[in-house]
N, C-alpha and C positions, 0 to 999 in steps of 0.2 A: 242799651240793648245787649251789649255782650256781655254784660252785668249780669242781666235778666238770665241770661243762657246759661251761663257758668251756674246760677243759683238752680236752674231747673236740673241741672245736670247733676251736682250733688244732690240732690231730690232724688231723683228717678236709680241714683246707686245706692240711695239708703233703702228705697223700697225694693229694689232687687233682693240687696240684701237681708231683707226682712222676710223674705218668700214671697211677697207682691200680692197678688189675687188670682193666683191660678184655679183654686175653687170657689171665688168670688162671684156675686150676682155681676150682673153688667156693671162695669166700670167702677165696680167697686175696689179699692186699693191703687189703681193706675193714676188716677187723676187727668187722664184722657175721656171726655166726653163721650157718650153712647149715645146711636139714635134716638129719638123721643118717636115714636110709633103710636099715632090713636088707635084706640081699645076699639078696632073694629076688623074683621074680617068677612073674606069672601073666598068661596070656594072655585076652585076652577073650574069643576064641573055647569058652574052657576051659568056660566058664557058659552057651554057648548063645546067643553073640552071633553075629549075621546082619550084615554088613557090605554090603550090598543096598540100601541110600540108602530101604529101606518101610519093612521090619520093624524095630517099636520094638523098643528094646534097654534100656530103664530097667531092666529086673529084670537083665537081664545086670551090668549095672554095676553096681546093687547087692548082688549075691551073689558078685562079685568083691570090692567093695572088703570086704564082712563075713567073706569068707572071709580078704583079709590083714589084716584087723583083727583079727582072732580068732588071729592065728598071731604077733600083735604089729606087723604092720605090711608094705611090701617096695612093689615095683614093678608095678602093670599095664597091661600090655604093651597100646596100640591098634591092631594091625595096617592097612596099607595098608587103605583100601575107606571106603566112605560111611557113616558109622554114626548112625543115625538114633535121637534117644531123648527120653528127658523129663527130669527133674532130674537132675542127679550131686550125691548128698548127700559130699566128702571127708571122712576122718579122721583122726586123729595117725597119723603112722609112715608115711602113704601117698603116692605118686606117681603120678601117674597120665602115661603116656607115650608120647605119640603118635607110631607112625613117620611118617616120612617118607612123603606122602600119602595119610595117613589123613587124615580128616577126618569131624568131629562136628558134625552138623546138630541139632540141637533143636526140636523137632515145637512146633507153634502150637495144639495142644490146649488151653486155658486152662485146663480140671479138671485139666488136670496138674500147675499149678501154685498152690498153696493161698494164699491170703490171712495174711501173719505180721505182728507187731508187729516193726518194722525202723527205721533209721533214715536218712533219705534227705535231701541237701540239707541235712544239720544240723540235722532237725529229728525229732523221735520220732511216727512216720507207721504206717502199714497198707498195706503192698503186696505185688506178689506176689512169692511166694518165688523166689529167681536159679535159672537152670540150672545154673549150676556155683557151690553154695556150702559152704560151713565156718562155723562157730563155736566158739568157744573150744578149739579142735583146736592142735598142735604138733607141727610137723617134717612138713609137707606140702609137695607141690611139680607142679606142671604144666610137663611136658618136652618136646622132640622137635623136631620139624618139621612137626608136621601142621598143620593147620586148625581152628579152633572157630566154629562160623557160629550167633548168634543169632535167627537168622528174624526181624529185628528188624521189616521191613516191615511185616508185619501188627499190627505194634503201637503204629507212632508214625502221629501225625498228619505231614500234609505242609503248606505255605504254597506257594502256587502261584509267589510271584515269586521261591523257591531252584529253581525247575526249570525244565526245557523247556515247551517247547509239546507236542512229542510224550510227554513225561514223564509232564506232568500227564495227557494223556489215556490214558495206559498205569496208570499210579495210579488215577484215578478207576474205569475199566474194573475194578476187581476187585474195585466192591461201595461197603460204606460210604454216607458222605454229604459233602455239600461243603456249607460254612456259606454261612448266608442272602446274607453280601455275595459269593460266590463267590471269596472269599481262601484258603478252609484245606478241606482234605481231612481228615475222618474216620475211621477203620474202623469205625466203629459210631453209631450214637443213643447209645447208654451213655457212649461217650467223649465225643460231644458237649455231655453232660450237664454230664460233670464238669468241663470246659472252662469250661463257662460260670461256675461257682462259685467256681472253683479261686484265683482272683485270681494277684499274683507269688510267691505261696508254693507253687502249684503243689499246694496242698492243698484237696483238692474241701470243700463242706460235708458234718457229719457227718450228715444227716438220708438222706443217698442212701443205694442198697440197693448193697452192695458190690460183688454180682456182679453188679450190672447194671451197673457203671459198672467192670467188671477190668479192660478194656483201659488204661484210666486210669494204673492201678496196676503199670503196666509193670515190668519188674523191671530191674535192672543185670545185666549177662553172670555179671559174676564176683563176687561175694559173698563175702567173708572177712572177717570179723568176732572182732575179741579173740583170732586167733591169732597162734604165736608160733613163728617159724623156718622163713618160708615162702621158697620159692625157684619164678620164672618164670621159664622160661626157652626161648629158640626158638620157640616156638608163635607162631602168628597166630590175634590175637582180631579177630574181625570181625560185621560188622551185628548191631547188640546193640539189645536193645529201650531201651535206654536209656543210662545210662552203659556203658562196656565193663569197666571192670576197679576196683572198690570196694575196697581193703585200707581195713577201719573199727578203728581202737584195734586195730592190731596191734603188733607189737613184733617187728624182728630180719627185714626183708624184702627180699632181694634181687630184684630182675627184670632180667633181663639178656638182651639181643641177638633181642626181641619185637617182631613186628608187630601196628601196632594199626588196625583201621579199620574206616571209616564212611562214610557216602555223607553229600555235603558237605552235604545239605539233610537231614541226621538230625535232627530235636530231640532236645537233652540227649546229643549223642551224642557225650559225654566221651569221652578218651582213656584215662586213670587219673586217678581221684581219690584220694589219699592224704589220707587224712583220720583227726587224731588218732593217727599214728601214731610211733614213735619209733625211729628205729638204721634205716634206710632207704638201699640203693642201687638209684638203677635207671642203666642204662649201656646202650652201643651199643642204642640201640632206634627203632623208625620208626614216627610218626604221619600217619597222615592222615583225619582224622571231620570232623564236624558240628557240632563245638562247641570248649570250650578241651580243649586235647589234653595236658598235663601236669599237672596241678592240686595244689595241696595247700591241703587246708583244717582247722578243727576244729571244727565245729558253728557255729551260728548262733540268735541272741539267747540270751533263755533258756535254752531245750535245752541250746545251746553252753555256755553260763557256768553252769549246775548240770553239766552231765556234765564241765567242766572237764578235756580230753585236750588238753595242750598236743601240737601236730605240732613236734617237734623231731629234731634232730640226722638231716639227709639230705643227699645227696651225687647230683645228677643230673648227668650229661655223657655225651660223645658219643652224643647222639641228635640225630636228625633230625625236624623237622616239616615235613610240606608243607600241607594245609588247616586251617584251625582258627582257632578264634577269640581264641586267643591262645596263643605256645609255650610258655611255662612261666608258670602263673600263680599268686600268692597271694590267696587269697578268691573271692567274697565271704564265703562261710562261714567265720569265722577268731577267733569271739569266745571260743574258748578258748586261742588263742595259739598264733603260730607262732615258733619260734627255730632257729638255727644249721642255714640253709640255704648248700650251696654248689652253684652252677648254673658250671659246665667248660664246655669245646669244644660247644658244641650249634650245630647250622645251622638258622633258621628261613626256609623259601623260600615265598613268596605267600601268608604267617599271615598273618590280620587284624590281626593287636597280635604283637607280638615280646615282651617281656618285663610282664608284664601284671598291677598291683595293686590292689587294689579292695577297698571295703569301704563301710558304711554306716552313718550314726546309727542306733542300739539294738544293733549290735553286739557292741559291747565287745571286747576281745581286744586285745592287744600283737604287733604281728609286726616280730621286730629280730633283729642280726644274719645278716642275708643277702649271700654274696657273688657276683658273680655277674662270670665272667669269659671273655675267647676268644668269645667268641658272636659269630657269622656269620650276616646275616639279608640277603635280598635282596628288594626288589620287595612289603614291605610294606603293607600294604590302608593303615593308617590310623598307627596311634604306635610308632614305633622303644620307646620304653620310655613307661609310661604307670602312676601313680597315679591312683586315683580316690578319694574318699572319699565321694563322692554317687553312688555306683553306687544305682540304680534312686531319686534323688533329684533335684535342680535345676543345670543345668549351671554350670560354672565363669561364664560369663557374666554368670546372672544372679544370683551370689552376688557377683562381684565389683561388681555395680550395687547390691547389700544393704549391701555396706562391712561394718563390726563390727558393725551391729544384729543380725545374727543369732547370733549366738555365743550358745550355748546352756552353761549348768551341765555342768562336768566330772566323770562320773562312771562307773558298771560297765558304762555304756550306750556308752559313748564308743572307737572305736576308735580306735591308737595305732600308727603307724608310724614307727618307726626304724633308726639305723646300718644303713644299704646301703652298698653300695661296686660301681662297678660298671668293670673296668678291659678294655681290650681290644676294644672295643665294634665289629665293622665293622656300619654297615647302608647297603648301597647300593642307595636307592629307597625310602622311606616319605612318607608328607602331612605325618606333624610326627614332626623326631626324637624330642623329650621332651615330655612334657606330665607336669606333678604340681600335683592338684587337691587342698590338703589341707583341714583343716575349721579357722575362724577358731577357736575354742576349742582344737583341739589338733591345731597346725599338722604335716606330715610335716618330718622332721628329719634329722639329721646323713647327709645324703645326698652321696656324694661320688662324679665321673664325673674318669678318665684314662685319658691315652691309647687314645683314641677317636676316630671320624671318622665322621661320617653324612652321605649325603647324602637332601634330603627338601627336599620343596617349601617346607616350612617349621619355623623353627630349636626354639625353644626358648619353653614358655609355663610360671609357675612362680605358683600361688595360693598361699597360706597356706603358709608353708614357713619353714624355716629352717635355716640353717649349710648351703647347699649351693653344695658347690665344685665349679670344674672345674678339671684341670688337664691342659694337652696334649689340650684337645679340639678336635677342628674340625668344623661342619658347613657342605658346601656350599664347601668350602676355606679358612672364616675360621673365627678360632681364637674359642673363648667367652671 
């Protein structure tokens, strides 16, 4: 098997290397599988859809998709117009395809959306069920050029110092509450509740009354879960109650030439999270949300290391990020293991972190062989490239005033990063080109940077590490 891997992994770096199939028919050049779609379609209008931006249309879109589910599967067609609904439940064999100016609003009803056992963050949670989801469904696919608008506002909280003056008082203005020190905007007492409980896990106490605390329980836009031969593609996913686009333990996922966004002060307002999944391209695509905007993770602690989904064998390039709190990131969720990532041609402009790793004691997980090359970043908030291993822990600072006393027992708690490579690297304008914080017990490793050039206030900071080279790097005009 790790044979197998190793060989798909030099595979998937020669095809990068080749320019891949960014203007390829489906799945042409990846050698990741596309849905098979029968040559049939139906229109929404066909079910009794009202494209009128009022009347809900939830039954329309379910008696469309059950009618081509029932016929074995095919195309349905979203014409032009504003179409206004509640959940879309997807199924094997279907597409759902948006023309060109359609656009799907999703109604802020909360009974619309039921309370499921799901898995968020890496962790096996209660939340509400997505507007657009799948599970263990095959050969599905979201097409077109329309729109997809999560009405996400009414469900996140805000912090007053990501917004205006005139912002905040347009947010406040529509209800809710604003906490005691007048820092954070609400939409409810319920959410405030579970705020307060919830700690860095983001997971309220279980003694709360679920529906008093739904808004809480925000859901991600896009929900796909243990499917297998999924295709994205053209759509714009936008203001999502939470993360935008979740592919959880899928297998065989292309997304290709997608916009993703988010208003810069969204909490949790991921771009895609890729989590636990395997045989993965995503290509020509554009970000710009509220949080990290490319993600790949596979669970976290526990959770993570019993469901054990290593996220393997992906292939990201040319895309673009403009806001976001980091352009392509691995972790912190990552304790089932990440392998044989290659990150191509991508532009990060005014990210907060440009290439971004993170993780934490408990854990666990292995994330190695990653290459990462051609990346163009300009005018960076804070790290040209950046490990952490004390993500939500004590900074490099004051570990390095620790010296070895703290080194902890290596064990299934402990996580592990190695063999990067990262060649091509332009960034002009970050606060620190590199920063890698590893953990004294188990240092980051065979890390290697060339032919590269950044410029940045400042050069290079390296804790706990080992076997990293540069070669033909300069920052700032002088060579490392």
């Amino acid at each position: 098997m790790r044979k197998l891997q190793s060989l798909f992994f030099v595979l998937i770096v020669a095809l990068t290397a080749c320019g891949g199939a960014s203007k390829a028919t489906k799945g042409e050049g990846s050698g990741i599988p596309t849905p098979r779609i029968p040559a049939r379609s139906v229109s929404l209008t066909d079910f009794g859809g009202v494209p009128d931006g009022t009347t809900l249309n939830t039954e329309a879109f379910a008696k469309a998709i059950a009618h081509l589910s029932g016929k074995g599967g095919g195309r349905l067609n979203v014409p032009a117009g504003i179409w206004f609904t509640g959940p879309i439940g997807l199924e094997s064999n279907i597409e759902l395809h948006l023309d060109d100016n359609a656009i799907i609003v999703f109604s802020t009803d909360q009974d619309l959306y039921p309370i499921i056992n799901t898995n968020f963050e890496g962790l096996d949670v209660r939340r509400c069920l997505s507007p657009i989801h799948a599970e263990n469904a095959h050969d599905i696919a979201i097409t077109g050029g329309g729109i997809i608008d999560g009405s996400g506002d009414a469900w996140r909280e805000v912090k007053k110092r990501k917004v205006s003056s005139d912002q905040w008082k347009a947010i406040t203005a529509r209800g809710g509450l604003v906490s005691e020190d007048g820092k954070v905007w609400y939409p409810d007492a319920g959410y405030a509740k579970a705020r307060a409980t919830a700690g860095s896990l983001n997971k309220p106490a279980d003694y709360l009354d679920e529906n008093e605390i739904k808004t809480f329980l925000r859901p991600v836009l896009v929900s796909l879960r243990e499917c297998e031969r999924v295709l994205l593609e053209g759509c714009t996913f936008q203001n999502s109650p939470c993360w935008n686009i979740h592919p959880l333990w899928c297998k065989d996922v292309t997304v290709r030439n997608i916009t993703v966004r988010n208003p810069h002060y969204s909490a949790n307002g991921d771009g895609i999270d890729i989590d636990g999944c395997e045989n993965v391209l995503l290509e020509g695509s554009s970000f710009d949300v509220g949080d990290d905007a490319i993600c790949i993770k596979s669970g976290k602690d526990a959770d993570g290391r019993r469901h054990a989904r290593v996220c393997r064998d992906l292939i990201i390039k040319d895309c673009t990020v403009y806001h976001g709190h980091g352009g392509v990131v691995i972790g912190s969720e990552m304790s089932g293991g990440v392998e044989n990532v290659v990150v191509n041609r991508c532009n990060f402009i005014g990210t907060d972190v440009g290439l971004r790793f993170k993780s934490a004691r408990g854990r666990g997980g292995k994330v190695h062989n990653v290459v990462c090359s051609d990346i163009y970043m300009k005018d960076i908030v804070t790290y040209g490239v950046i490990f952490n291993l004390y993500y939500e822990g004590v900074s490099a600072t004051e570990m390095k005033a620790k010296g070895t006393s703290d080194i902890r027992p290596v064990d299934e708690t402990t996580p592990e990063f190695c063999d990067f490579s990262f060649s091509g690297i332009t960034c002009a304008g970050a606060k620190q080109a590199i920063y890698i914080n590893g953990l004294p017990e188990m240092p980051v490793r065979g890390i290697s940077f060339s032919n590269s050039t950044f410029t940045a206030q400042s050069a290079v900071e390296i804790n706990f590490a080992e076997d990293v080279n540069f070669h033909n790097v300069y920052v700032n005009g002088e060579q490392l």
